[in-house]
C-alpha positions as CSV (number, residue, x, y, z in Angstrom):
1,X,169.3,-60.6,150.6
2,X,169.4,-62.6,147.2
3,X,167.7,-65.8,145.9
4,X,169.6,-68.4,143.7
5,X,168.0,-70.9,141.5
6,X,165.7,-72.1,138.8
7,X,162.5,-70.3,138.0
8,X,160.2,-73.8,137.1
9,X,161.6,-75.5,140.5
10,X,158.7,-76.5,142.7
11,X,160.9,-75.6,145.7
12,X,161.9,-72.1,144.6
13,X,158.5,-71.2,143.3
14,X,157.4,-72.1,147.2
15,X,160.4,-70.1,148.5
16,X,159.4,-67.2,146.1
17,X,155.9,-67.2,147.2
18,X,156.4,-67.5,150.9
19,X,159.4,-64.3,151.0
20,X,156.7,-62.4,148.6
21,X,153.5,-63.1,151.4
22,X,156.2,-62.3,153.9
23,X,156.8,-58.8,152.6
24,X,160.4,-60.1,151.4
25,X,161.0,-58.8,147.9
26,X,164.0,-60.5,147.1
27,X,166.1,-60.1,144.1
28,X,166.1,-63.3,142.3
29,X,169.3,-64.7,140.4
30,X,168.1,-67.5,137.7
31,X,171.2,-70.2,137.2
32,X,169.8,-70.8,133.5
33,X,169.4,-67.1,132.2
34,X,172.6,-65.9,134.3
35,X,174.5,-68.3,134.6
36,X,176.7,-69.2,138.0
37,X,180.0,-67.6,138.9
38,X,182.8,-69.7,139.9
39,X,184.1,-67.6,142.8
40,X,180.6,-67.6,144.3
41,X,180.1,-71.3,143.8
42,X,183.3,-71.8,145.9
43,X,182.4,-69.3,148.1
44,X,178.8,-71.3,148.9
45,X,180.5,-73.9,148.9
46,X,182.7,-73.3,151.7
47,X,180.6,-71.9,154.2
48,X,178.0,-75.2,153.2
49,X,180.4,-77.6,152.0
50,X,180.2,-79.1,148.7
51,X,178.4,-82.3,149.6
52,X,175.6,-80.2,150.5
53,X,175.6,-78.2,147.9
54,X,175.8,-81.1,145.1
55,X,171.9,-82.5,144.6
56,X,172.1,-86.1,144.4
57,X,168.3,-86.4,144.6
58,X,167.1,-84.5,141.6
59,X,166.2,-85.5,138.2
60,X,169.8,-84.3,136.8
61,X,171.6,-86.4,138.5
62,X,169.6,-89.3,138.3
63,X,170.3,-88.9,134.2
64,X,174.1,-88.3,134.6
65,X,176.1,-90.8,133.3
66,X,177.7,-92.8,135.9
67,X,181.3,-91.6,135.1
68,X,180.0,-88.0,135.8
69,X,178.9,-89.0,138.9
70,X,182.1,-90.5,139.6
71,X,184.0,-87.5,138.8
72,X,181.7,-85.6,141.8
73,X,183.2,-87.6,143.9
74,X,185.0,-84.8,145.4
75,X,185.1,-81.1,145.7
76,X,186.9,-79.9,142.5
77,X,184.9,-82.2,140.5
78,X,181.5,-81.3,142.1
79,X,182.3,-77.6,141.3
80,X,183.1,-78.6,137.9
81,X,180.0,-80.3,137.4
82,X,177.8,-77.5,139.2
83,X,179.0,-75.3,136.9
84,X,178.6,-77.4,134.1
85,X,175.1,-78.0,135.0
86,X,173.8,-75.5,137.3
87,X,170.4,-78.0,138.3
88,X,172.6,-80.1,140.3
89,X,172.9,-77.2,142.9
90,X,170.8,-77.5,145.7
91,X,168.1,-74.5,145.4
92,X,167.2,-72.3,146.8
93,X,170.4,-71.0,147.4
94,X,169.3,-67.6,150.1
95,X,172.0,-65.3,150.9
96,X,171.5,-63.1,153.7
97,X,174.2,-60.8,155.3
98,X,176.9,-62.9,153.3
99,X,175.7,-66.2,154.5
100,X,173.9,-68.9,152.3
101,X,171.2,-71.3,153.2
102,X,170.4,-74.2,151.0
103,X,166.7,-75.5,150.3
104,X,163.5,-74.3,152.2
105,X,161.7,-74.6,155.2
106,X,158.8,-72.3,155.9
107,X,160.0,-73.2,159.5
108,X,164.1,-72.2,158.4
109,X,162.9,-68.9,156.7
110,X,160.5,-67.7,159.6
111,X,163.6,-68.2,162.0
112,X,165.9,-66.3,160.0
113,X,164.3,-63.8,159.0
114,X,161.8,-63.3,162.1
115,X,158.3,-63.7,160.5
């Protein structure tokens, strides 16, 4: 099991905090300190899909210009931009036995990972 995402996100720190009371010490990968990996943003991507993926609702996008929104329009662009700027990914990103689930849910994790 690994954890992708930004340290300072409200909705990794809760992630974080909820695996950690749960007895889950996860290895955490940070998108600003290492960066994100093009074959395993395709990867994500494909078992998610990209739309998914992109995050329309956070305060990166909202301060893209509106061309660079454009050009998200679809898949290749929204990779490009992803890893361009890593904060438009949807986080957390948890991978478990090879699968990825986007965002948390204290509800999500307990059914996944039985707690």
């Amino acid at each position: 099991m690994k954890l992708y995402g930004i340290p300072n996100c409200t909705t990794v720190k809760k992630a974080r905090a909820w695996l950690a009371a749960h007895g889950h010490d996860v290895p955490f990968h940070d998108f600003k300190k290492q960066g994100v990996d093009a074959a395993w943003l395709k990867t994500v991507a494909g078992q998610t899909g990209w739309q998914a993926l992109l995050n329309t609702r956070g305060t990166t996008w909202r301060k893209l210009a509106d061309s660079e929104k454009a050009a998200a329009g679809n898949e290749a662009g929204a990779l490009a931009l992803m890893l361009a700027q890593p904060s438009v990914i949807k986080r957390p990103v948890l991978e478990r036995y090879g699968t990825y689930h986007l965002g948390f849910s204290e509800a999500e994790y307990a059914a996944l990972l039985g707690a």
